[in-house]
C-alpha positions as CSV (number, residue, x, y, z in Angstrom):
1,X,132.9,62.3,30.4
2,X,129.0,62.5,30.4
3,X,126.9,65.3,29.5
4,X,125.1,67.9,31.0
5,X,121.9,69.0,29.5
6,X,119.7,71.8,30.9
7,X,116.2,71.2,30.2
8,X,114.6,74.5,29.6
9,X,111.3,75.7,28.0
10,X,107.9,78.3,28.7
11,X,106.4,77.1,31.8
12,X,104.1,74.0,32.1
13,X,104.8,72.3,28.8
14,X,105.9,69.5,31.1
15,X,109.4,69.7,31.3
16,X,109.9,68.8,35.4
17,X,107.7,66.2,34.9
18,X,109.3,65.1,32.0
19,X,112.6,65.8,34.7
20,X,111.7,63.4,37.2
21,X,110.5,60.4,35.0
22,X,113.7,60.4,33.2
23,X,115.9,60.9,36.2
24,X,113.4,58.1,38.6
25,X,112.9,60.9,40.8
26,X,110.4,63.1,42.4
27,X,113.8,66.2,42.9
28,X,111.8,68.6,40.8
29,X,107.9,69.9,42.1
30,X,105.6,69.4,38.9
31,X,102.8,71.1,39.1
32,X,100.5,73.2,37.3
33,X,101.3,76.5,37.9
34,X,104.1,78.7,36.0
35,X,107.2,78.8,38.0
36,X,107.4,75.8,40.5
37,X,110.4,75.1,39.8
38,X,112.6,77.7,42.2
39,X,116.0,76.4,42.1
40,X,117.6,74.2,39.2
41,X,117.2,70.7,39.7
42,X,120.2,68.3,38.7
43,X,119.6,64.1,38.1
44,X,122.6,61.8,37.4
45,X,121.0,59.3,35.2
46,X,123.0,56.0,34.2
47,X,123.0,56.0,30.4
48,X,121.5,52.4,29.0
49,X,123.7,50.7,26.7
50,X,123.4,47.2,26.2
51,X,126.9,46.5,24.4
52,X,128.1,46.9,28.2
53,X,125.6,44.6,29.5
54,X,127.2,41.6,26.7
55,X,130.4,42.6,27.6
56,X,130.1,42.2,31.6
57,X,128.5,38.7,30.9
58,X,131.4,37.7,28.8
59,X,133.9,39.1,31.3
60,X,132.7,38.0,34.0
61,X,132.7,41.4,35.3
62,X,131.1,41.8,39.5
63,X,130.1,44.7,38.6
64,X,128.6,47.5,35.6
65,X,129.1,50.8,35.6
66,X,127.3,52.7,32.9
67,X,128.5,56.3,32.0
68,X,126.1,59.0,33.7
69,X,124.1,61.9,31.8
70,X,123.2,65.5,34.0
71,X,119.9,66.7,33.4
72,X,119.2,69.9,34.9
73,X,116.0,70.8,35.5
74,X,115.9,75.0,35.1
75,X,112.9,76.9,36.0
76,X,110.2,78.1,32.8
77,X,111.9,81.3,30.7
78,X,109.2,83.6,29.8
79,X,109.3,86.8,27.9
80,X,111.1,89.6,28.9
81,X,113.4,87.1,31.1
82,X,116.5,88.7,29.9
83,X,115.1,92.0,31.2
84,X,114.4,90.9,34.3
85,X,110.8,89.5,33.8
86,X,109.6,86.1,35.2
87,X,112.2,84.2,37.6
88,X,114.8,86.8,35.9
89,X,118.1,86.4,34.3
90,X,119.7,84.0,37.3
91,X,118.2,80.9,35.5
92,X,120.6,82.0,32.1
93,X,123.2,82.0,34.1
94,X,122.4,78.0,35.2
95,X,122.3,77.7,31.2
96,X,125.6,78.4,30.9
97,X,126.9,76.0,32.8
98,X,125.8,72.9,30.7
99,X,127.1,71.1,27.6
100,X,123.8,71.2,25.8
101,X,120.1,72.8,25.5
102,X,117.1,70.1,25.4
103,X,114.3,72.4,24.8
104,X,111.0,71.0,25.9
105,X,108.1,71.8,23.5
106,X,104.3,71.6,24.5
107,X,102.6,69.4,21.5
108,X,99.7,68.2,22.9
109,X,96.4,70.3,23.7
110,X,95.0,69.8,27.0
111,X,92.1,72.0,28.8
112,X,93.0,71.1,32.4
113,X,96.8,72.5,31.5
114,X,97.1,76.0,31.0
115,X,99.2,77.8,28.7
116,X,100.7,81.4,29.2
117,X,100.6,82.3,25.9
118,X,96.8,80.3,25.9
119,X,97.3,78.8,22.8
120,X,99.4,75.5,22.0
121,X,102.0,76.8,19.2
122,X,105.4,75.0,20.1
123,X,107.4,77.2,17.0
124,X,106.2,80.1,18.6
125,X,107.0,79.0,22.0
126,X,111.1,78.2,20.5
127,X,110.9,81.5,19.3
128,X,110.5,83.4,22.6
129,X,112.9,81.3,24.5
130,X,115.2,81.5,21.7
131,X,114.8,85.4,21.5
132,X,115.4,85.3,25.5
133,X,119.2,84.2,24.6
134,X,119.6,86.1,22.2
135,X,118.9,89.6,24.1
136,X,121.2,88.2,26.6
137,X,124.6,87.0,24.6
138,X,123.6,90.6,22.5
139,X,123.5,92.7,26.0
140,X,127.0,90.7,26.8
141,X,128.9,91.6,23.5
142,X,127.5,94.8,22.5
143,X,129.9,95.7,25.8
144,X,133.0,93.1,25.1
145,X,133.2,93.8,21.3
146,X,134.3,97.5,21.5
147,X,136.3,97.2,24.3
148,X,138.4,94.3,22.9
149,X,138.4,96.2,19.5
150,X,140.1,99.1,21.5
151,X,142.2,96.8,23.3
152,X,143.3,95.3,19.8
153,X,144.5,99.1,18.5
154,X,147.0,98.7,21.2
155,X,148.3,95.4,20.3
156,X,147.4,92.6,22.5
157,X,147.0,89.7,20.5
158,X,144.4,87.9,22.8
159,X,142.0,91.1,22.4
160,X,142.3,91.3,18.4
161,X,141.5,87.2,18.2
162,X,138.4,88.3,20.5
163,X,137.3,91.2,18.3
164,X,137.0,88.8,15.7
165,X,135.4,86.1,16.5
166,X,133.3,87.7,19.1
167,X,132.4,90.3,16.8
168,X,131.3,88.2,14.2
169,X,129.1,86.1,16.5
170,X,127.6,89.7,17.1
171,X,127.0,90.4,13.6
172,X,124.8,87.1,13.4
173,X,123.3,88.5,16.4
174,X,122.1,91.4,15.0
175,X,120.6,89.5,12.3
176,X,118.3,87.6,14.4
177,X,120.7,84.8,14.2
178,X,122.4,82.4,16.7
179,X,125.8,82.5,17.5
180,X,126.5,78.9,17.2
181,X,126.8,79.9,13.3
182,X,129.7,81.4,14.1
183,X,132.7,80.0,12.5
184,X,136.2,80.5,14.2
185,X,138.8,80.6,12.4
186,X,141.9,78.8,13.9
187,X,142.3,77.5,17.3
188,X,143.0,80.3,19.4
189,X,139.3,81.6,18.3
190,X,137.7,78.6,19.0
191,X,139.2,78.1,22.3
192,X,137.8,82.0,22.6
193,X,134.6,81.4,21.5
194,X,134.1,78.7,23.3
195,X,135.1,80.8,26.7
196,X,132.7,83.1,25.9
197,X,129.7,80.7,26.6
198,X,127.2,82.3,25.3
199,X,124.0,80.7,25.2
200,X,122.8,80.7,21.9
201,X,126.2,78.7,21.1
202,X,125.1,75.7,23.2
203,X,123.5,72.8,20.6
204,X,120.2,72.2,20.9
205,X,117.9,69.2,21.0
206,X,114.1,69.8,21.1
207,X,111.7,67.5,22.8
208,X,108.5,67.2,21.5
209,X,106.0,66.0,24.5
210,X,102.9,64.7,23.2
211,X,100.0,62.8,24.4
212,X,100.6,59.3,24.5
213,X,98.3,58.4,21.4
214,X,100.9,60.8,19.7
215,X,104.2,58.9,21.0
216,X,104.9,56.4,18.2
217,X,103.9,58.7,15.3
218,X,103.8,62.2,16.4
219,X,101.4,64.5,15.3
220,X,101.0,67.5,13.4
221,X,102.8,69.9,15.6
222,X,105.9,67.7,15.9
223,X,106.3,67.9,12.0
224,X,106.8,71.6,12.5
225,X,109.5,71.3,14.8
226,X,111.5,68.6,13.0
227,X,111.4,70.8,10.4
228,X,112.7,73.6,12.3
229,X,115.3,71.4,13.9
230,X,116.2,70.4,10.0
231,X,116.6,74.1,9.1
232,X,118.9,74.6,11.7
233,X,120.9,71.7,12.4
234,X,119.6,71.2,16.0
235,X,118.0,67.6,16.5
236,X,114.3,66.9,17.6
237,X,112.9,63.5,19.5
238,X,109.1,62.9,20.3
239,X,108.4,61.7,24.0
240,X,105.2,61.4,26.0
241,X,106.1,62.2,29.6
242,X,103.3,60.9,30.5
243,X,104.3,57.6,29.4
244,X,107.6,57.9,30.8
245,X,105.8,58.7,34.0
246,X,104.1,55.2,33.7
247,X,107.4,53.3,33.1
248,X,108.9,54.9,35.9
249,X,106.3,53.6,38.2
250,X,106.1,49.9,36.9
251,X,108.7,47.0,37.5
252,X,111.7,46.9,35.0
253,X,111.1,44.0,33.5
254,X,107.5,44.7,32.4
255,X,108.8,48.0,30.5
256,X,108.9,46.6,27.6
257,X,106.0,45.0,27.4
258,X,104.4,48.2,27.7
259,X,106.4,50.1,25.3
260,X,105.7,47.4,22.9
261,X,102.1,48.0,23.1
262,X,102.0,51.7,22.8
263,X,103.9,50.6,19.3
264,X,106.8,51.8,20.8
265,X,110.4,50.2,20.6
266,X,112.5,52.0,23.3
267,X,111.7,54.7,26.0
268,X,112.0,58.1,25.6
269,X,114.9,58.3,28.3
270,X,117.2,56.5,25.2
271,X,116.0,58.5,22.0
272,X,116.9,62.0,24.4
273,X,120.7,59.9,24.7
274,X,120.8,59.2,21.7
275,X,120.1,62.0,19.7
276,X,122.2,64.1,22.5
277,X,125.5,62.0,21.5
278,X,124.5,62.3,18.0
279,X,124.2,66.7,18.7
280,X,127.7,66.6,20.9
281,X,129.5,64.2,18.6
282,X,129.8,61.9,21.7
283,X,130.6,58.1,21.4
284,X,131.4,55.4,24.3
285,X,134.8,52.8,24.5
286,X,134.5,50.2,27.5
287,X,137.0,48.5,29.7
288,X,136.5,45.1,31.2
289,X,138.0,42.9,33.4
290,X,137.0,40.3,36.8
291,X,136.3,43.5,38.9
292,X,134.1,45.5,36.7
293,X,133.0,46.6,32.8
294,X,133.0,50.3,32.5
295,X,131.2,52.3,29.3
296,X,133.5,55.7,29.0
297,X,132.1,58.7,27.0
298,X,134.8,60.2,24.8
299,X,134.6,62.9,22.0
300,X,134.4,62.0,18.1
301,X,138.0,62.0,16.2
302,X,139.6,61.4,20.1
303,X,142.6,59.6,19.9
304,X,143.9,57.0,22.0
305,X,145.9,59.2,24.8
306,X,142.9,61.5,25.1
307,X,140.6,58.5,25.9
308,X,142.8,57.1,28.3
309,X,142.4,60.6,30.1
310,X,139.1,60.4,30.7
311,X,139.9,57.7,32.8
312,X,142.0,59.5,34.7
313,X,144.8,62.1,34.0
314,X,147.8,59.7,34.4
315,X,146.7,57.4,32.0
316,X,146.6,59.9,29.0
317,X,150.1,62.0,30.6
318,X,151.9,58.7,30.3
319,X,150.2,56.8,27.9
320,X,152.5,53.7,25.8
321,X,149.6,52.2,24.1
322,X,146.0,50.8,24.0
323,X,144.9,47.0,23.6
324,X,142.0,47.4,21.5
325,X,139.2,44.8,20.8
326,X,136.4,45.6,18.8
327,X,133.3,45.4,20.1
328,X,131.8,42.7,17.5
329,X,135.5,40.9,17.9
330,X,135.1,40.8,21.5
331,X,131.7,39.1,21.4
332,X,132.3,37.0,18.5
333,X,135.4,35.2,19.9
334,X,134.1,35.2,23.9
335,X,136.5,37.9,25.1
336,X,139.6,39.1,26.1
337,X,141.5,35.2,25.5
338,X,139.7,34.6,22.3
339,X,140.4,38.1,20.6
340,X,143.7,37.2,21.4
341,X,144.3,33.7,20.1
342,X,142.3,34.8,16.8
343,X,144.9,37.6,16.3
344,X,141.7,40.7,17.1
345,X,143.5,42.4,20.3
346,X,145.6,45.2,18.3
347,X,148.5,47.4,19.9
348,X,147.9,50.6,19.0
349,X,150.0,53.6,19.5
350,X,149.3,57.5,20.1
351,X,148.0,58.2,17.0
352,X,144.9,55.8,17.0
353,X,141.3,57.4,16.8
354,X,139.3,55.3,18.6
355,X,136.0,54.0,17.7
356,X,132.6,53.8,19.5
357,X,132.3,50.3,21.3
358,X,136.4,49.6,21.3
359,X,137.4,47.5,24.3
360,X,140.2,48.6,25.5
361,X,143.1,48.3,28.2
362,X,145.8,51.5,28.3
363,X,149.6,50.7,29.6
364,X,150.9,53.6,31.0
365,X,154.1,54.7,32.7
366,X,154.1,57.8,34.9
């Protein structure tokens, strides 16, 4: 499994150009003027990790296949969206649909790019898409509470565990407060909430673009929105799109030359991944072998049969067991052969959680 991250923010803070250098493409029309951005763009990007790269080399795999990460590009939310205003309340339906919000904020000023709001204040510009998802999810259960409530008088289970969880997700609505501080209790309100999708439950990461003098450091206005990320339990990054522009356009292999002189260690494409695994709880096992070495996106606390079934369903419906290498075992001892002999390739059963960077190999019967 990958993840799918809808890049949204006010328009022309620089999110589809921030779009198509992290996806290497030209999909999304960056330009400055609000709303160019007419239908949601999506990238498939291939997620860098270079455990897999080590592994391949000591497999002798033919050929690497790195996990994929969505971004979808959806068009600028202004005020009044949820009302209609703007592009309308189509694009919040397109962020229902992903795993995860990355919220571009504007912190650089810049003359030649206008604002709408014409002034550069990236806590006020969270706050009106924020209160755009909020209006919505409230429209949505100020209908759904009361009719589940009345549904629950009756005695249907489904519509009591609703009522609840639902309605205390409107409560913290009311409050000016997200819903993703809503806490379920049990797992059929969970699984509830989680149907729901409302908007303001998705996790957030915000992106701070600055000027390229700002990338390594970050500036004033990027303080205020770690801090608001802090506050909130949301994760922030800072990224020039400007500079990922740049790396986009110059040959691999003189990338990081260029990083390194901008005082940075790694492009912004990788801090966005990481702190995205880091918000979803995401980590990555590998398999490996002559034919290829594969990085596999699983879900913190998974246990070995639910890996195995994001390879495919079969492996996790008739899972036996996993052969599990370390990662550090696997490179230590040169592989599969040398794990082995040194007594490092483990059996485990059913109950095993696995651990980010396990090499494994599942026997299944179906």
């Amino acid at each position: 499994m990958g993840f799918r991250c809808g890049i949204v923010g006010l328009p022309n803070v620089g999110k589809s150009t921030l779009f198509n250098a992290l996806t290497e493409t030209q999909a999304a029309q960056a330009a400055n003027y609000p709303f160019c951005t007419i239908e949601p763009n999506v990238g498939q990007v291939a997620v860098p990790d270079e455990r897999l790269d080590q592994i391949a080399r000591i497999a002798g795999s033919a050929k690497i296949v790195p996990t994929q990460l969505a971004f979808v590009d959806i068009a600028g939310l202004v005020k009044g969206a949820s009302k209609g205003e703007g592009l309308g309340n189509q694009f919040l339906g397109n962020i229902r649909e992903v795993d995860a919000i990355v919220h571009v904020l504007r912190c650089f000023e810049d003359d030649d790019i206008q604002h709408v709001a014409n002034k550069v204040d990236p806590i006020a510009d969270a706050e009106v898409v924020e209160t755009e998802l909020m209006l919505s999810d409230l429209e949505s259960l100020e209908k759904r509470v009361p009719a589940a409530a009345k549904r629950a008088t009756s005695g249907d289970k489904e519509a009591k565990v609703m009522a609840s969880v639902l309605g205390q997700a409107l409560e913290l609505l009311r409050e000016g407060k997200p819903a993703r501080l809503t806490e379920p209790n049990g797992d059929d309100e969970a699984r509830v909430f989680a149907q729901a999708q409302l908007l303001t439950a998705k996790p957030v990461l915000y992106v701070c673009n600055v000027a390229e003098e700002d990338a390594a450091e970050g500036n004033a206005l990027t303080a205020q929105v770690f801090a608001k990320a802090q506050a909130e339990g949301a994760e922030a990054v800072v990224v020039s799109a400007a500079i990922e522009s740049e790396l986009v356009s110059m040959p691999v292999e003189e990338r990081g030359e260029y990083l390194e002189a901008l005082g940075l260690t790694e492009s912004g494409l990788s801090r966005v991944i990481r702190a995205g695994y880091k918000l979803l709880g995401l980590k990555t096992f590998f398999t490996a072998g002559p034919k290829e070495a594969r990085a596999w996106t699983f879900p913190t606390g998974a246990k070995a049969p639910q890996a195995a079934g994001e390879i495919h369903t079969d492996f996790e419906r008739g899972f036996i067991r996993a052969e599990t290498i370390a990662f550090d075992d696997f490179v230590a001892l040169g592989g599969e052969s040398g794990a082995k002999e040194a007594g490092k390739l483990r059996q485990e059963g059913k109950e095993y959680v696995v651990q980010d960077g396990d090499v494994l190999m599942f026997k299944f019967n179906v």
